[in-house]
matplotlib code that plots the C-alpha trace (Angstrom):
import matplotlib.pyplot as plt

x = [66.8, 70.4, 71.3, 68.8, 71.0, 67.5, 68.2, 71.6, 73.3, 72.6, 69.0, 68.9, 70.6, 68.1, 65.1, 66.4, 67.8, 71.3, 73.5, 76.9, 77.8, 79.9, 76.9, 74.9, 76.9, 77.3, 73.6, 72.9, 76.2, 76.1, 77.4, 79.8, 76.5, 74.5, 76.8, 76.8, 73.3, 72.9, 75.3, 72.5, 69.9]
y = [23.6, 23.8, 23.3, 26.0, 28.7, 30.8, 30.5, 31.0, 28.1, 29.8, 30.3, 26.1, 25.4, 27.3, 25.7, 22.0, 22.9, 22.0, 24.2, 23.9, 24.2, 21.1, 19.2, 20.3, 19.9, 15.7, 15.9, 16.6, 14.9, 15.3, 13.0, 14.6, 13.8, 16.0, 18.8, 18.7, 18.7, 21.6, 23.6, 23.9, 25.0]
z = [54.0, 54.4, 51.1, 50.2, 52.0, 52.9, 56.5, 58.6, 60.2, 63.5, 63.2, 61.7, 64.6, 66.8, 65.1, 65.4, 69.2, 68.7, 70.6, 68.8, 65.1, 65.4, 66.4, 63.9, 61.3, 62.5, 62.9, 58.8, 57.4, 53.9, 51.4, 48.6, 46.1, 48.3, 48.2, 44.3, 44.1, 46.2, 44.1, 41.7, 44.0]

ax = plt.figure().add_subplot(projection="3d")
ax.plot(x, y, z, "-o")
ax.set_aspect("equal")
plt.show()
């Protein structure tokens, strides 16, 4: 879903209850492989 960019961080982080980006952003940790792949999404 993140990957995907169809939704905001904010509305993510609103969906999954997470209250700060920081938090979030530990919460889906993505490995440098996952970021590649979601280049091509």
């Amino acid at each position: 879903m993140y990957l995907s960019h169809k939704y905001t961080i904010h509305y993510m982080m609103h969906v999954s209850g997470h209250k700060t980006q920081k938090t979030f952003m530990e919460y889906i940790k993505l490995s440098s492989d996952d970021l590649k792949m979601g280049e091509f999404l």
